[in-house]
TIMIFI-646768 format. One record per atom (N, C-alpha, C): residue number from 1; x, y, z; residue in three letters. Coordinates in steps of 0.1 Angstrom, whole numbers, plus 5000, padded with zeros to 4 digits. Layout:
[site NUM [X Y Z] ala]
...
//
This chain:
[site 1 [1645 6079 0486] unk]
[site 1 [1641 6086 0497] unk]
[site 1 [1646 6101 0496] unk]
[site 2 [1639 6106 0500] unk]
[site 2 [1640 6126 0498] unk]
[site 2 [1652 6126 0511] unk]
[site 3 [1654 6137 0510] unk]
[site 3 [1666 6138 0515] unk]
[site 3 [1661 6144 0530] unk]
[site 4 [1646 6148 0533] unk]
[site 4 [1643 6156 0545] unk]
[site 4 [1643 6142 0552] unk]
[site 5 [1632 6125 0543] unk]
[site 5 [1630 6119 0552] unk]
[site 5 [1647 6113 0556] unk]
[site 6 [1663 6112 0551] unk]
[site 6 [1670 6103 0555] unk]
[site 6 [1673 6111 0568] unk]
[site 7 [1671 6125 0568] unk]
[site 7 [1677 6135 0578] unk]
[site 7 [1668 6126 0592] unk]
[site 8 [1653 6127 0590] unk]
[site 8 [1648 6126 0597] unk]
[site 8 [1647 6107 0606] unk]
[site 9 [1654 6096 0598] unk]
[site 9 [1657 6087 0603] unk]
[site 9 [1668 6087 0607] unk]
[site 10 [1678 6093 0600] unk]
[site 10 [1690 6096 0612] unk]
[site 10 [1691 6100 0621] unk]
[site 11 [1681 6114 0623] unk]
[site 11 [1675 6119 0641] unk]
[site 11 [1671 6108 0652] unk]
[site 12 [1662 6103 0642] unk]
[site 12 [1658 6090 0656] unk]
[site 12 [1670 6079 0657] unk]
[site 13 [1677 6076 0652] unk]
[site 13 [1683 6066 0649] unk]
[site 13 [1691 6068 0661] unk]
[site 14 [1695 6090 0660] unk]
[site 14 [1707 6090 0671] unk]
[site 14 [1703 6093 0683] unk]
[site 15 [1688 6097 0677] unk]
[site 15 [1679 6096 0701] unk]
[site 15 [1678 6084 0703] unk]
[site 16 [1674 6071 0700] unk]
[site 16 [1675 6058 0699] unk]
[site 16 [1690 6055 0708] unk]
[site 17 [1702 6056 0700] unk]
[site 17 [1709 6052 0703] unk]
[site 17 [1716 6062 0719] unk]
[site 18 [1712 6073 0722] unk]
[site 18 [1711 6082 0736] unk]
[site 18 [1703 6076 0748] unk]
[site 19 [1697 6066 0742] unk]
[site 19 [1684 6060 0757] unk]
[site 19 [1695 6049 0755] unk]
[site 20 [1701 6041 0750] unk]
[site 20 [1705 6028 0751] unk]
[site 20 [1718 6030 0762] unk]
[site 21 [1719 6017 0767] unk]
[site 21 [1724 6012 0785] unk]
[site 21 [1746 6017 0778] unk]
[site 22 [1748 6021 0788] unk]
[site 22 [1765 6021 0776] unk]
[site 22 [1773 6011 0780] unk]
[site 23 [1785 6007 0775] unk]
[site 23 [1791 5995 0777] unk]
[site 23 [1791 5984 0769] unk]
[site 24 [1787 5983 0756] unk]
[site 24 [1781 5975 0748] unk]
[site 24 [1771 5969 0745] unk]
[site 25 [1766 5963 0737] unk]
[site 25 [1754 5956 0733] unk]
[site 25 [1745 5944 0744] unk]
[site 26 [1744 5952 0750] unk]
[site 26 [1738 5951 0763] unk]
[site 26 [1741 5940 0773] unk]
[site 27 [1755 5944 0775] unk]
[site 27 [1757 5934 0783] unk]
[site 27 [1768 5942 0797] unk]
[site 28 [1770 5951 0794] unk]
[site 28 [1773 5957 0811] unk]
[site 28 [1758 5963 0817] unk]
[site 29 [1762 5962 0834] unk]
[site 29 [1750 5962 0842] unk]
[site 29 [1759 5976 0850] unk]
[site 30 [1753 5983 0853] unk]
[site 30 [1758 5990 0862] unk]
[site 30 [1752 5992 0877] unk]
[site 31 [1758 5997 0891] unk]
[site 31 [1753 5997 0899] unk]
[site 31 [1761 6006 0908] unk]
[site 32 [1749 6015 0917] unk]
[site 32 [1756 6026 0924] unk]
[site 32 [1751 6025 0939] unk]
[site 33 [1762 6023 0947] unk]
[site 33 [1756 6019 0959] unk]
[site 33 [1758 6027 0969] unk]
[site 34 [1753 6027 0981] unk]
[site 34 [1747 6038 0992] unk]
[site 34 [1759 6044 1000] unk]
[site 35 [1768 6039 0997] unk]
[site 35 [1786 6045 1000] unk]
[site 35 [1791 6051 0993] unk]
[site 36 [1785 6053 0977] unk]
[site 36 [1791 6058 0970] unk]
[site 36 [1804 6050 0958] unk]
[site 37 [1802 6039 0961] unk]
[site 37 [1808 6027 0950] unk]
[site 37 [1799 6026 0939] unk]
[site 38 [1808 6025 0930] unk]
[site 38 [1800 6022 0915] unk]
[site 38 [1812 6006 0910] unk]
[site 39 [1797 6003 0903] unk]
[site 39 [1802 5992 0893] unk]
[site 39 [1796 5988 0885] unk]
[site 40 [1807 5983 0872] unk]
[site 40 [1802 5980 0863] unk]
[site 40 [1805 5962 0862] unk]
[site 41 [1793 5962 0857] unk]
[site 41 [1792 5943 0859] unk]
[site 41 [1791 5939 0845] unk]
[site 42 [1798 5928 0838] unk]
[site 42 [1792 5921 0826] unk]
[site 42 [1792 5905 0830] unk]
[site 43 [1779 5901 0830] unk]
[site 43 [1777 5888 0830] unk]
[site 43 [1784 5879 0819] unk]
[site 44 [1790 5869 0823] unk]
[site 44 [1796 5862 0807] unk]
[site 44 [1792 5849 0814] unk]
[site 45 [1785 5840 0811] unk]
[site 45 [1782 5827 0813] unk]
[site 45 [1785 5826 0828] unk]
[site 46 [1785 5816 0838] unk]
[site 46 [1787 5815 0850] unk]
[site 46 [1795 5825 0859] unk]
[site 47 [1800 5835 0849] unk]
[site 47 [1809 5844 0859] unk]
[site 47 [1802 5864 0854] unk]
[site 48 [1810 5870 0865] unk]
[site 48 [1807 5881 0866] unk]
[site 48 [1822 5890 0865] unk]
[site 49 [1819 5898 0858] unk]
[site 49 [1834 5908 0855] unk]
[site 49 [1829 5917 0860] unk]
[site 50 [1835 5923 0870] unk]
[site 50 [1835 5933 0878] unk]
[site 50 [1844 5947 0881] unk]
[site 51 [1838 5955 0875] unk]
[site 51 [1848 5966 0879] unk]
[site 51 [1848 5979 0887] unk]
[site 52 [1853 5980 0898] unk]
[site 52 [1848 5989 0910] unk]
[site 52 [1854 6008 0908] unk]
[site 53 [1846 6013 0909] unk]
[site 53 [1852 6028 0906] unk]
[site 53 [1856 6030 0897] unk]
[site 54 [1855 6020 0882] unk]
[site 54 [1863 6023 0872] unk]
[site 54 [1875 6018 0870] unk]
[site 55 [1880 6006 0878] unk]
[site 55 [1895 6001 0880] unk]
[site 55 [1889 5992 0871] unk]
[site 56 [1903 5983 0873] unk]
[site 56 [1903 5970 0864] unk]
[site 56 [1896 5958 0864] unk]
[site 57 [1889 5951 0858] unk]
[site 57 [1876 5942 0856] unk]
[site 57 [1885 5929 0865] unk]
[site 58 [1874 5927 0874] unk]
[site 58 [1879 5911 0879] unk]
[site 58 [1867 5902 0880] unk]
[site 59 [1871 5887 0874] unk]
[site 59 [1865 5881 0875] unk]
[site 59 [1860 5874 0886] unk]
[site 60 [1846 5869 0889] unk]
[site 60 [1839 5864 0896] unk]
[site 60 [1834 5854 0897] unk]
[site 61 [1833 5840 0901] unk]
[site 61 [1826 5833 0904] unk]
[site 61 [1812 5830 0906] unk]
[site 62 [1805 5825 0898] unk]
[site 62 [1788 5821 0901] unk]
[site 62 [1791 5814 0917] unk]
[site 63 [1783 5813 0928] unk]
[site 63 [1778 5806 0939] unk]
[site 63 [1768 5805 0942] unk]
[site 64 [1760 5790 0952] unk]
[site 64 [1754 5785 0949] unk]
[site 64 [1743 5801 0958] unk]
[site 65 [1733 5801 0960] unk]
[site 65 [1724 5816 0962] unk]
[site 65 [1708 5811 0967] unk]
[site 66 [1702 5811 0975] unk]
[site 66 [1689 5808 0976] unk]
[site 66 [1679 5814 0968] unk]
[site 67 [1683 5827 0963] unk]
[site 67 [1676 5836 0958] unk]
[site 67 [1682 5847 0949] unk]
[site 68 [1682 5851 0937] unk]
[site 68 [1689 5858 0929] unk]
[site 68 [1703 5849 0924] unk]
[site 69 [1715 5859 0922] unk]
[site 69 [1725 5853 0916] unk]
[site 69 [1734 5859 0925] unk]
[site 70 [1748 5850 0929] unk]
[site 70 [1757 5856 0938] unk]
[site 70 [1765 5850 0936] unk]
[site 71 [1779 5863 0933] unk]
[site 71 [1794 5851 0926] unk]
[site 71 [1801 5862 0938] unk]
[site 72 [1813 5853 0936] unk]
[site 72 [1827 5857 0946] unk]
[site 72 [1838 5853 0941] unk]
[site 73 [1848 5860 0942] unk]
[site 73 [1860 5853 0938] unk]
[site 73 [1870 5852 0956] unk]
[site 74 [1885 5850 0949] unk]
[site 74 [1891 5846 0960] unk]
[site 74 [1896 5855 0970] unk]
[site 75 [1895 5870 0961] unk]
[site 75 [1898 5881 0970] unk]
[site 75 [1892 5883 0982] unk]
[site 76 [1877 5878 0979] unk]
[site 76 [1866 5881 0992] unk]
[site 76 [1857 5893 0987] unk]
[site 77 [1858 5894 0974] unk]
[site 77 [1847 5903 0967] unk]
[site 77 [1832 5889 0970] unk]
[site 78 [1821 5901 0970] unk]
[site 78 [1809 5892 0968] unk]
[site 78 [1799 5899 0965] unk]
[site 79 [1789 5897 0954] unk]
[site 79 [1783 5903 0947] unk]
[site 79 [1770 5892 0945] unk]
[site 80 [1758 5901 0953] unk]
[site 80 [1749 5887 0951] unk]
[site 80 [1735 5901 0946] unk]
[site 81 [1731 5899 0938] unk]
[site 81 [1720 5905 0927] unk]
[site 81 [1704 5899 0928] unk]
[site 82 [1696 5907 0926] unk]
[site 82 [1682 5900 0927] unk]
[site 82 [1676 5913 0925] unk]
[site 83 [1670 5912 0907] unk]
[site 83 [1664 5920 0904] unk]
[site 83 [1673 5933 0899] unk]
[site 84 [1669 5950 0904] unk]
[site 84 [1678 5958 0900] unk]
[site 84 [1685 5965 0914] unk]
[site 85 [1683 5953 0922] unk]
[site 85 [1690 5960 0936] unk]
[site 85 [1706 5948 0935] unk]
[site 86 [1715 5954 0944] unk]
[site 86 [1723 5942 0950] unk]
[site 86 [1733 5944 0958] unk]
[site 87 [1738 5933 0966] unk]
[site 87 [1743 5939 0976] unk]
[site 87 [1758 5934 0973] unk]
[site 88 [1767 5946 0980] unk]
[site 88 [1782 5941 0976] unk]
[site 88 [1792 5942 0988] unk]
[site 89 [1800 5939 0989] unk]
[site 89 [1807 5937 0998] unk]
[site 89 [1821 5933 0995] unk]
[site 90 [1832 5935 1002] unk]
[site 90 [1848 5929 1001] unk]
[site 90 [1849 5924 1014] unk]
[site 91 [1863 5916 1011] unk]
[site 91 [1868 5913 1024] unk]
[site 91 [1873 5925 1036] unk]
[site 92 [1875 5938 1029] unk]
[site 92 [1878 5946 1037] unk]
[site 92 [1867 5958 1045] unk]
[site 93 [1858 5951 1044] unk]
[site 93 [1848 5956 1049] unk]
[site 93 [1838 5947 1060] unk]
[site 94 [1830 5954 1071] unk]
[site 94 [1825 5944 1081] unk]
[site 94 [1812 5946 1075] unk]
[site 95 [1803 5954 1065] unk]
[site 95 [1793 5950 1064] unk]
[site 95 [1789 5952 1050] unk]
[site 96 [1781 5952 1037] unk]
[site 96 [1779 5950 1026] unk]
[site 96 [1768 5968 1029] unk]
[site 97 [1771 5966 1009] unk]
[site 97 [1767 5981 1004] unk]
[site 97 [1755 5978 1002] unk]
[site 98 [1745 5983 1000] unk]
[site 98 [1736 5983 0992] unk]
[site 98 [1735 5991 0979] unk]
[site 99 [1731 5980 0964] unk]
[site 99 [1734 5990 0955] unk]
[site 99 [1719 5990 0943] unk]
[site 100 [1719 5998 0934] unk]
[site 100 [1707 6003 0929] unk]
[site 100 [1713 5999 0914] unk]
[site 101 [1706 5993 0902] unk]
[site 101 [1711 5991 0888] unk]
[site 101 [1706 6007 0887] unk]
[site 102 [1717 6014 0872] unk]
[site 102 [1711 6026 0866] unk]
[site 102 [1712 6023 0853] unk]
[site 103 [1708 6031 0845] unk]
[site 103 [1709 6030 0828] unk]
[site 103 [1721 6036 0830] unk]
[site 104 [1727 6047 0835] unk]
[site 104 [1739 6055 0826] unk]
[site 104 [1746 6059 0840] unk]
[site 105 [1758 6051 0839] unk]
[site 105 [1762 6057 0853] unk]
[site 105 [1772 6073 0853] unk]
[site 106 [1767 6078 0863] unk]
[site 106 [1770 6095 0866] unk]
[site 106 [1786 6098 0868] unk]
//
């Protein structure tokens, strides 16, 4: 290979890797919701790791959901998903967020 084309596959290689989701090999989800909460979510088999504002990851419980997916743990977090919307809530709150999935959170 000439040396203009390796230049030129390493350009795409590193805009390629600029569109891709961050958090690893595609497995964090992120979500920014209408209060101004962010989270980052990684699905791992029946549960959801969750981390609010950038704090520490807590895990989450799958529960049962009529529609989409919705886990909880014991704190009184609850996180129920469908599609790239979802709604979230704590125990210390009286009513849930509404939140939006993004590729790259801000």
């Amino acid at each position: 290979m000439t040396t203009m084309k390796v230049a030129s596959v390493g350009a795409a290689a590193l805009l390629l890797s600029a569109c891709a989701a961050v958090g690893g090999p595609g497995v964090s989800t992120y979500y920014e919701c209408d209060r101004g909460t962010r989270l980052k979510v990684d699905f791992v088999g029946d549960r959801a790791l969750v981390s609010v504002n950038g704090g520490r990851a807590e895990t989450m419980r799958s529960a049962p959901a009529a529609s989409g997916a919705m886990y909880e743990n014991r704190a009184g977090w609850r996180l129920h998903t469908k599609g790239n919307e979802a709604m979230w809530n704590t125990a210390l709150r009286s009513s849930p967020e509404t939140c939006r999935q993004v590729m790259v959170p801000r």
